[in-house]
Backbone as CSV, one residue per row, in Angstrom:
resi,resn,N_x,N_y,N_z,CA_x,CA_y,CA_z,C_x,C_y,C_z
1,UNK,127.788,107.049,120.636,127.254,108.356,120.270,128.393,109.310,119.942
2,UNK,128.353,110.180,118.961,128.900,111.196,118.716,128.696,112.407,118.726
3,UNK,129.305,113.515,119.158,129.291,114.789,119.253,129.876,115.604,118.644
4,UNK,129.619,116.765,117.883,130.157,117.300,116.991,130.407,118.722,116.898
5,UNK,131.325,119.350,116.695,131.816,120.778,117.191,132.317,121.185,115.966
6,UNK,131.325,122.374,115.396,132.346,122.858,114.067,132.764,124.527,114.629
7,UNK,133.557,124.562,113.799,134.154,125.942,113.889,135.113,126.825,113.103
8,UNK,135.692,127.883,113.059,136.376,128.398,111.786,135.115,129.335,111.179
9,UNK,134.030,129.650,111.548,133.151,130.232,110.698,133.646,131.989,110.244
10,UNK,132.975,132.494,109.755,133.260,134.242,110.040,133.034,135.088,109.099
11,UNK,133.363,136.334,108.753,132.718,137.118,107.966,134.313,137.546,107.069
12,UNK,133.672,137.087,105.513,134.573,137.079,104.481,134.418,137.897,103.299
13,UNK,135.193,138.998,102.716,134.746,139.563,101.505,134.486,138.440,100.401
14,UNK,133.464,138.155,99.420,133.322,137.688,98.114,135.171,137.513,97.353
15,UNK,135.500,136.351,97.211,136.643,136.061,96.524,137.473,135.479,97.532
16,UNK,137.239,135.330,99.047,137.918,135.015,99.792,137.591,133.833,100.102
17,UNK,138.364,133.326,101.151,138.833,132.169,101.577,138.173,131.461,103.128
18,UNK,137.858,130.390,103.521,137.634,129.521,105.064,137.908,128.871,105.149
19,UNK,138.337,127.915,106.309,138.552,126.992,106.407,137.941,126.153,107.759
20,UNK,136.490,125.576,107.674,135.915,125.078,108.946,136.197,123.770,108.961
21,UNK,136.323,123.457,110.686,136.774,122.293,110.964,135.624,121.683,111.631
22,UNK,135.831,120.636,111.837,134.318,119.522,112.544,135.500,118.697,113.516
23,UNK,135.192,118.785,115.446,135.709,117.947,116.175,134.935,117.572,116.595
24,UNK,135.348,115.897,116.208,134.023,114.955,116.938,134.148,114.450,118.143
25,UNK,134.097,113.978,118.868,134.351,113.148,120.446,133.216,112.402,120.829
26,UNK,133.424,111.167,122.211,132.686,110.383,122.107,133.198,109.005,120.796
27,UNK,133.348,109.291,120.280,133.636,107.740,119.951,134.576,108.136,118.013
28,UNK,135.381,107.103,117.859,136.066,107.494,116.903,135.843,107.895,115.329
29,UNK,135.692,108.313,114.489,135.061,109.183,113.399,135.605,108.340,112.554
30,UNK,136.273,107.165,112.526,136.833,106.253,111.633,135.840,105.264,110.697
31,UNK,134.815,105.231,111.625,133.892,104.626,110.483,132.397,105.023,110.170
32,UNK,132.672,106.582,110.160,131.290,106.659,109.957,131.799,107.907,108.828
33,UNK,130.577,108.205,108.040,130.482,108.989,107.078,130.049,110.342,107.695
34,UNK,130.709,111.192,107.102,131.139,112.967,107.343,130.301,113.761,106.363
35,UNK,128.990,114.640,106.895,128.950,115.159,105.973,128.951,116.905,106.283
36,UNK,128.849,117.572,104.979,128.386,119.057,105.686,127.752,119.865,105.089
37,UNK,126.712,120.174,105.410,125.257,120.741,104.958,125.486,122.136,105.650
38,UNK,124.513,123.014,104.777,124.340,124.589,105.186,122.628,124.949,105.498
39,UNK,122.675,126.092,105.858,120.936,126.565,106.148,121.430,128.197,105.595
40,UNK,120.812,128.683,104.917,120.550,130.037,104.870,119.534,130.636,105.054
41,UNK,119.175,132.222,105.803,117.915,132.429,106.644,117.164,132.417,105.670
42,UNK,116.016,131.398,106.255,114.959,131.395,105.641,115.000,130.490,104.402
43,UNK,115.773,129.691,104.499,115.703,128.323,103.612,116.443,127.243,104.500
44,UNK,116.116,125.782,103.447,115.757,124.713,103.873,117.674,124.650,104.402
45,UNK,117.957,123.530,105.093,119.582,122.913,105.068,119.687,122.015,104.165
46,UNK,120.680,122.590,103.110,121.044,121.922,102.024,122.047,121.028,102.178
47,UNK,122.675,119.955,101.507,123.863,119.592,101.288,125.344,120.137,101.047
48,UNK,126.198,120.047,101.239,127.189,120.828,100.620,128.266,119.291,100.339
49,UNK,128.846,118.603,101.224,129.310,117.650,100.657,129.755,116.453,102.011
50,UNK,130.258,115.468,101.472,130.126,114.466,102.509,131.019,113.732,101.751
51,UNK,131.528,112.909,102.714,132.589,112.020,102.790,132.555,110.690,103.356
52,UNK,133.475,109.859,102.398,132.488,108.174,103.054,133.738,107.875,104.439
53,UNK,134.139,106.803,104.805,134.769,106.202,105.600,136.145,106.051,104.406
54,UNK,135.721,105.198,103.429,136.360,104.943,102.687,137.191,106.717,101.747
55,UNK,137.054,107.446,102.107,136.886,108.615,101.415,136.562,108.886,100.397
56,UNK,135.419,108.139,100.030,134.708,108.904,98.713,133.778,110.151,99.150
57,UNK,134.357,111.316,98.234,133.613,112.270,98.713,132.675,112.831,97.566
58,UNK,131.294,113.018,98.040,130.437,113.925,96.851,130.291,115.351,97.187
59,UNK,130.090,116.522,96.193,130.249,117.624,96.670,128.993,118.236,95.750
60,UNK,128.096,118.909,96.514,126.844,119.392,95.610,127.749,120.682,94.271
61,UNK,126.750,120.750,93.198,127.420,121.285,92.292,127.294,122.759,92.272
62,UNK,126.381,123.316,93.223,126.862,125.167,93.936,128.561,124.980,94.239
63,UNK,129.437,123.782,94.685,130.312,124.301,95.466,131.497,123.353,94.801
64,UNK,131.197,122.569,93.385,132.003,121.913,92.958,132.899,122.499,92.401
65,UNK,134.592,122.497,93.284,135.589,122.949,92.126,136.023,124.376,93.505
66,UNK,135.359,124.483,94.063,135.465,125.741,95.126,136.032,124.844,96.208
67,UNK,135.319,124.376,97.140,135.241,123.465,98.357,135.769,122.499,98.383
68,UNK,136.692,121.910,99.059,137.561,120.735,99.378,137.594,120.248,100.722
69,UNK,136.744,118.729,100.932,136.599,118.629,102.184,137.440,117.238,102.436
70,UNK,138.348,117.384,103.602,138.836,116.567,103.905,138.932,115.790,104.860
71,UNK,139.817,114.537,105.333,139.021,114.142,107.105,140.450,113.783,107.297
72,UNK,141.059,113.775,108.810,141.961,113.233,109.340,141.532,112.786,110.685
73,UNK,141.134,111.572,110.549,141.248,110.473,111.399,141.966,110.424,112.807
74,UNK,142.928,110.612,112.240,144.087,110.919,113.667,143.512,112.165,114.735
75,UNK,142.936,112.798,113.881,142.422,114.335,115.210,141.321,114.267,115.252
76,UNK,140.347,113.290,114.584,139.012,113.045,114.960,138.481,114.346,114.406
77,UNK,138.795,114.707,113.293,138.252,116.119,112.657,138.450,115.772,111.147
78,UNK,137.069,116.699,110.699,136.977,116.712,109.245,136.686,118.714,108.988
79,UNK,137.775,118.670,107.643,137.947,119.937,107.093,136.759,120.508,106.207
80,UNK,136.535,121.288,105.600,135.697,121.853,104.724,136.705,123.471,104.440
81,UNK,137.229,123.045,103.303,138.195,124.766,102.877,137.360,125.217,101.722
82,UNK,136.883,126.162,102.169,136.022,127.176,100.969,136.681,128.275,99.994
83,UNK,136.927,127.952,99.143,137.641,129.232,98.402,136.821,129.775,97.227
84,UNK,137.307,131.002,96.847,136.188,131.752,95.982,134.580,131.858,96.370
85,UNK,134.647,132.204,97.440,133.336,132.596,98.436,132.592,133.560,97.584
86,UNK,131.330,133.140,97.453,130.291,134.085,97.087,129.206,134.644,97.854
87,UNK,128.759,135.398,97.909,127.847,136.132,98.921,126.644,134.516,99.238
88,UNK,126.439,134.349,98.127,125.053,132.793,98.090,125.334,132.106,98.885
89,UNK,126.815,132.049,99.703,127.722,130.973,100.222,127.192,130.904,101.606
90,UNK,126.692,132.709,101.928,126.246,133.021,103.265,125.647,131.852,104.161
91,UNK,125.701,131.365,105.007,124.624,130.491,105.436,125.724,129.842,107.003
92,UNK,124.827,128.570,107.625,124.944,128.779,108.932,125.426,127.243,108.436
93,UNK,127.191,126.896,109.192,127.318,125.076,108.131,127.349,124.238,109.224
94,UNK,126.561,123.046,108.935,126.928,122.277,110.386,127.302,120.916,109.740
95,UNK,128.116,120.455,110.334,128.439,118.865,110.289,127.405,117.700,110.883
96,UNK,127.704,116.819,109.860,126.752,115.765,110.652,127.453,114.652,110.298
97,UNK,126.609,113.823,110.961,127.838,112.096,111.248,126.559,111.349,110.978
98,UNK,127.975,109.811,110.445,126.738,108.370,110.695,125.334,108.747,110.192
99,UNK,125.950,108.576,108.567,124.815,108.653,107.420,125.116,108.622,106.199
100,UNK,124.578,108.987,105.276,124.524,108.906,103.773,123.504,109.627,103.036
101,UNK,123.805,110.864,102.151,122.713,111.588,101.407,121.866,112.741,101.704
102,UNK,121.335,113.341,100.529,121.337,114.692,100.492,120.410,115.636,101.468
103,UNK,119.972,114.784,102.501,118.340,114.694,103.077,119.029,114.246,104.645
104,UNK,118.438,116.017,105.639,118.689,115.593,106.884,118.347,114.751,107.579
105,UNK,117.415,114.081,107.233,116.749,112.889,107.669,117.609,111.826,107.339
106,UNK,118.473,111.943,106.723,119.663,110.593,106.288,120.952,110.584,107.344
107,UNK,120.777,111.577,108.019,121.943,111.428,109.459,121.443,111.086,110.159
108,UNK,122.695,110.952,110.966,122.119,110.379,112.603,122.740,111.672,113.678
109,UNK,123.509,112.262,113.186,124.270,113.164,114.643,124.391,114.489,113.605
110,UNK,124.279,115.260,114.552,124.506,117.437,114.270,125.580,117.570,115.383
111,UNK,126.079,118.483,114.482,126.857,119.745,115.217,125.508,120.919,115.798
112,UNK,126.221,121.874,115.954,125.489,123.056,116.293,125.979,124.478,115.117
113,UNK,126.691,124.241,114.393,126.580,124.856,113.136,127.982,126.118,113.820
114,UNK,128.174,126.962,112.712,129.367,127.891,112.912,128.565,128.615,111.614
115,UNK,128.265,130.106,112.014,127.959,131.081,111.013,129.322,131.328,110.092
116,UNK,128.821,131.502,108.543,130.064,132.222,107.223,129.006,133.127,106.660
117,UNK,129.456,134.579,106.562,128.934,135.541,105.963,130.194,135.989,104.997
118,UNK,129.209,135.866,103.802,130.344,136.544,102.618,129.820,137.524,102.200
119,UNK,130.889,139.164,102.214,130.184,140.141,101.801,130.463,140.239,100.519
120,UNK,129.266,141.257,99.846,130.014,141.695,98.129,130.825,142.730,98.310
């Protein structure tokens, strides 16, 4: 089983910058797939992007070219750096493990999410 801790969240002017991290524990993050999905109030939790074992990563196309998510193995943590933040960006991001695809029902493990508010 895995457990998952994100963090880095916070409140950013529009044009700015984050950088949230995902620490997993409980068992090693080496072979399972990373992903990281958002919720904004009052809508569904979307995708944002995910990462294989192998590191192939897909990144939904709200955040393609902005967002760069990365994983290091060694600290049992995966990155998500947001740049050029837009207010739309607002939303609550949580990591999830041990899965594949765009649909929460395609994981197996949550974080507990870390709020990003981007102002205009």
């Amino acid at each position: 089983e895995v457990q998952l801790v994100e963090s880095g969240g916070g409140l950013v002017q529009a044009g700015g910058s984050l950088k949230l991290s995902c620490v997993a524990s409980g068992s090693p993050i080496d072979d399972y797939a990373i992903g990281w999905f958002r919720q904004a109030p009052g809508k569904e939790r979307e995708p944002v992007s995910y990462i294989s074992d192998s590191y192939s990563i897909i990144y939904d196309d709200s955040v393609e070219g902005r967002f760069t998510m990365t994983r290091h193995n060694a600290k049992n943590t995966v990155y998500l750096e947001m740049n050029s933040l837009k207010p739309e960006d607002t939303a609550v991001y949580y990591c999830a493990a041990d899965g594949w695809g765009p649909l929460v029902t395609d994981w197996k493990y949550w974080g507990k999410g870390t709020p990003v508010t981007v102002s205009s």
